[in-house]
C-alpha positions in Angstrom: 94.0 98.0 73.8 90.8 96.7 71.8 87.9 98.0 71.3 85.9 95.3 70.0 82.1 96.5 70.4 81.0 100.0 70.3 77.4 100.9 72.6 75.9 103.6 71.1 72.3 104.0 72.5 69.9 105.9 70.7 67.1 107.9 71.7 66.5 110.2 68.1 67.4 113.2 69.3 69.4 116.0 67.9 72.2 115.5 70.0 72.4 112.1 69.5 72.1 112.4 65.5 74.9 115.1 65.9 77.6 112.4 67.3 76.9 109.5 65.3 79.8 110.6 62.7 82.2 110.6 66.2 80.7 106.6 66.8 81.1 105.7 63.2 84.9 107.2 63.2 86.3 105.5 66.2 84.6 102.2 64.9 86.0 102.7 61.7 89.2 103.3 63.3 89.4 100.0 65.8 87.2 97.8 63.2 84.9 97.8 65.9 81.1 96.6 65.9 78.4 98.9 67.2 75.4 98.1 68.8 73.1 100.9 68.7 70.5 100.5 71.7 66.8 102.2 72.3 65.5 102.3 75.7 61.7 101.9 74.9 60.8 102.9 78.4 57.3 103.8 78.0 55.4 105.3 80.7 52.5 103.7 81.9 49.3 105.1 82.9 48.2 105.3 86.2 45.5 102.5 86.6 42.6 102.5 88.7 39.2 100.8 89.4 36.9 102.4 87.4 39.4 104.3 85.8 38.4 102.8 81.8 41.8 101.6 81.3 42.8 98.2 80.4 44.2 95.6 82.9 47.1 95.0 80.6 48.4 97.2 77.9 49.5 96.0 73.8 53.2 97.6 74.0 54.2 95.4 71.2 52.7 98.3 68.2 54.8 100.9 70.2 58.0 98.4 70.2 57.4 97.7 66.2 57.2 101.3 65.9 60.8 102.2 67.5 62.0 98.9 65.9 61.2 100.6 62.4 62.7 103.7 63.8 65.9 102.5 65.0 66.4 100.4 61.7 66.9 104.1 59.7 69.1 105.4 62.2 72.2 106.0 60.8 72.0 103.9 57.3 74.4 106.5 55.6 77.1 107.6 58.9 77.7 103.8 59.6 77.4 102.6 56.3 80.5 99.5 55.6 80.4 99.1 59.3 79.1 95.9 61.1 75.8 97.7 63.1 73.3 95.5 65.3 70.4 97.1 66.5 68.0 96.5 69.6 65.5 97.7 70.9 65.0 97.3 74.3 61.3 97.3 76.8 63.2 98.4 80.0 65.2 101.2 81.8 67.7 103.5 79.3 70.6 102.5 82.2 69.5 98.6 82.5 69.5 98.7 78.6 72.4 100.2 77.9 74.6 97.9 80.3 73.0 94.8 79.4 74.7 94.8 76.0 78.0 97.0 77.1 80.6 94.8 76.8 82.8 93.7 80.5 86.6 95.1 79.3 87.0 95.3 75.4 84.9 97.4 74.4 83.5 101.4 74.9 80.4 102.9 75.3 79.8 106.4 73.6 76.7 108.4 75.5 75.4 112.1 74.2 75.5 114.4 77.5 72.5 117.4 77.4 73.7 120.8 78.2 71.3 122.6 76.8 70.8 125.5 79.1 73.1 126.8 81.9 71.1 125.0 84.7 71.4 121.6 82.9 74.7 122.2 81.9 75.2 121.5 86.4 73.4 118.3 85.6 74.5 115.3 83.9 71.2 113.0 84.0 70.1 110.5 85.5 71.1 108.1 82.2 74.7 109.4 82.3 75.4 109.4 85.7 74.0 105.7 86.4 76.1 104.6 83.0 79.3 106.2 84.5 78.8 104.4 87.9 78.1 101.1 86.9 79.8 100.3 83.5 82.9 98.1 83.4 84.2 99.5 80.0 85.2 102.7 79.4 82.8 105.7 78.6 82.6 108.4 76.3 80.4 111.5 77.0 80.1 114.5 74.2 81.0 118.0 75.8 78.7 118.7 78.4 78.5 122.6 76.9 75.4 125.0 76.2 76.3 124.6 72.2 77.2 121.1 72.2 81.1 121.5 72.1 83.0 119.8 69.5 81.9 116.3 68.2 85.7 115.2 66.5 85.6 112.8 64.0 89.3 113.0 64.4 91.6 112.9 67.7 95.2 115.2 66.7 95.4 116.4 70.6 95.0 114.0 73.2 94.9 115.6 76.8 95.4 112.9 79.6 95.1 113.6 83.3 95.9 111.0 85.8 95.7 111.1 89.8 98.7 109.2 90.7 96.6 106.0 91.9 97.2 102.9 91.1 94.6 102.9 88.5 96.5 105.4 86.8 99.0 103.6 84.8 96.0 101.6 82.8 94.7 105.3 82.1 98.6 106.0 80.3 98.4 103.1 78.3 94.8 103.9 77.1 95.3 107.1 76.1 98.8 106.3 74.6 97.3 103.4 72.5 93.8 105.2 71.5 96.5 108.5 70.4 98.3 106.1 68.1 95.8 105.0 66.9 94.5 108.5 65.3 98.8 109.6 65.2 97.6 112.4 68.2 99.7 114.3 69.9 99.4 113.5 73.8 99.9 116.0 76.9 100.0 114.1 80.3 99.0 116.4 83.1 98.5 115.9 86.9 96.5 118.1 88.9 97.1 119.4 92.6 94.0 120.5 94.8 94.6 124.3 95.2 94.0 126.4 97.9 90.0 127.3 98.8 90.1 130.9 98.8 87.8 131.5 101.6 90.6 129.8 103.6 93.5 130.7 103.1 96.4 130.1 105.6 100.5 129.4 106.2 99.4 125.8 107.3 97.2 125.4 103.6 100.0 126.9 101.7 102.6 124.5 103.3 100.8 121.6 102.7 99.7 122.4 99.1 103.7 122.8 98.5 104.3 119.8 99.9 101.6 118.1 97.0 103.3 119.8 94.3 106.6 118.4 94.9 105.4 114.8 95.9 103.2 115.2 92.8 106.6 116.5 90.7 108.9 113.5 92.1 105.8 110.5 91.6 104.2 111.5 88.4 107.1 111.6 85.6 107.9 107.4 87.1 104.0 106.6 87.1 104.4 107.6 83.1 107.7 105.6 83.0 106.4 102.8 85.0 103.8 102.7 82.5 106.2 102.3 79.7 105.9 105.5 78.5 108.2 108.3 77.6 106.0 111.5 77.7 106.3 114.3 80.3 103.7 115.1 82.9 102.8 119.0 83.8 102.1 119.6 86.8 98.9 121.9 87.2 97.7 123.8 90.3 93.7 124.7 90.4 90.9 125.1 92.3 88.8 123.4 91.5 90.3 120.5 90.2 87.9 119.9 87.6 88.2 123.5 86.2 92.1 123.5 86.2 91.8 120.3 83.4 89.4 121.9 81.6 91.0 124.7 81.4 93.9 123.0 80.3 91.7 121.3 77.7 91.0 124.6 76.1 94.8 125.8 76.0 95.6 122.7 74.4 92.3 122.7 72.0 92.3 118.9 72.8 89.8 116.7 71.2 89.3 114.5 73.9 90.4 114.5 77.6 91.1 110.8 79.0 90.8 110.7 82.4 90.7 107.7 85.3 86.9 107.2 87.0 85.8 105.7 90.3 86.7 106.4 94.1 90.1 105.9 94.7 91.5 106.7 98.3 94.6 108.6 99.6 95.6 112.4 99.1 96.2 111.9 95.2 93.2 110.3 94.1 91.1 112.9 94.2 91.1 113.6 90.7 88.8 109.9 90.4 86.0 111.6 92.8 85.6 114.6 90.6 84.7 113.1 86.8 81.8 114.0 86.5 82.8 117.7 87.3 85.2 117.4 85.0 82.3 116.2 82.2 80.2 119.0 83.1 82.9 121.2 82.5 84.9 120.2 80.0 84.4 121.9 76.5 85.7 118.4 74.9 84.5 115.0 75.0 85.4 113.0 77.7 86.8 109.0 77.7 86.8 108.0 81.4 88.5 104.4 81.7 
């Protein structure tokens, strides 16, 4: 694994400020460059005949201004690192993928819970990154006090879905543990039953997950090359069972697979950004 190029956009908030030590360590850590990336997406006023504004507006002050802004960002976190900055005249999502790199490389995105409502909403930013980004992402804990920002990785929590995705996830999270000497916990989760509906025919099936799920995810780790043991967890909802298992572990991070992936097992894919909203660590999603 190589992470060549680290996307950190920027938009001078707190949040942000807070987990620019966690950029600065994993590019210290891969010798990685970082681009850090300002959206300028300045509204525009509505115009109308008569209205006294001008056909065209000067952005170019406003863009200087940001330009000057972005330039102090950081100077003492990232300091004996290779740093580019931009500042961009578009969209925060069309900004932030036009410089994230195609394969090598990660992008690292502040998430905002700062109340209980937004804490069920990952933005607009976040979500669009996570859908259309070719490289991995890394979102800060989605909780109401910010959840950990590591500078450090010791406990590395992987859960896979038994796709065929999955074994790239293994290796991921068994190269980027290495990498920081981390312990790592592989874990796979099985759907459990809805409580409202409960039956003999639910209960059957669910048993029949758990075994499949016992027999197919210790040789997806050894397919992968690896020698680590997968647990085998049983939750409703799925998202909440990881996190949970997040919190038991204290893991730093939680590396998980994301996209749409079809058949009975994947359904850990379809629920990542659950699991960022819930999980009280950051989140790597490959």
């Amino acid at each position: 694994m190589k992470l060549d190029k680290i996307v950190f956009p920027v938009d001078f908030s707190r949040r942000c400020e807070s987990i620019a030590p966690a950029v600065a360590a994993i590019a210290r850590h891969f010798h990685a460059e970082v681009m850090l990336v300002h959206a300028a997406d300045f509204p525009l006023p509505a115009i109308g005949v008569g209205d006294g504004f001008p056909e065209t507006i000067d952005l170019e002050p406003l863009r200087i201004q940001a330009v000057q802004q972005l330039d102090g960002f950081g100077a003492d976190v990232f300091s004996g690192l290779v740093v580019r900055r931009t500042v961009k005249l578009s969209r925060p999502v069309d900004a932030i993928l036009e410089e994230a790199p195609t394969r090598e490389g990660l992008i690292m995105l502040p998430t905002h819970g700062h109340t209980r409502f937004r804490q069920l909403l990952l933005g607009s930013v976040t979500a669009g990154v996570l859908h259309d980004a070719q490289c991995p992402v890394w979102t800060s804990a989605h909780a109401e006090d910010g959840g950990k920002v590591p500078t450090d990785y010791r406990s590395v929590l992987c859960a896979v879905d038994l796709s065929e995705k999955s074994a790239g996830v293994l290796r991921f999270a068994d190269e980027f543990g290495r990498k920081f000497g981390a312990r790592i916990r592989v874990v796979h989760c099985v759907q459990g039953i809805d409580p409202r509906f409960p039956s003999g025919a639910a209960e059957n099936f669910h048993r029949f997950l758990v075994d499949r799920a016992r027999e197919d995810c210790p040789k997806l780790v050894r397919d992968a090359g690896l020698s680590i043991e997968c647990e085998i967890l049983e939750g409703y909802p799925l998202a909440e069972a990881v996190a949970e298992a997040a919190r038991r572990q204290d893991a730093d991070v939680t590396i998980i697979g994301r996209g749409v992936a079809k058949g009975l097992l994947g359904r850990l894919r379809t629920t990542a950004n659950d699991l960022i909203r819930r999980s009280p660590c950051p989140v790597i999603s490959v």
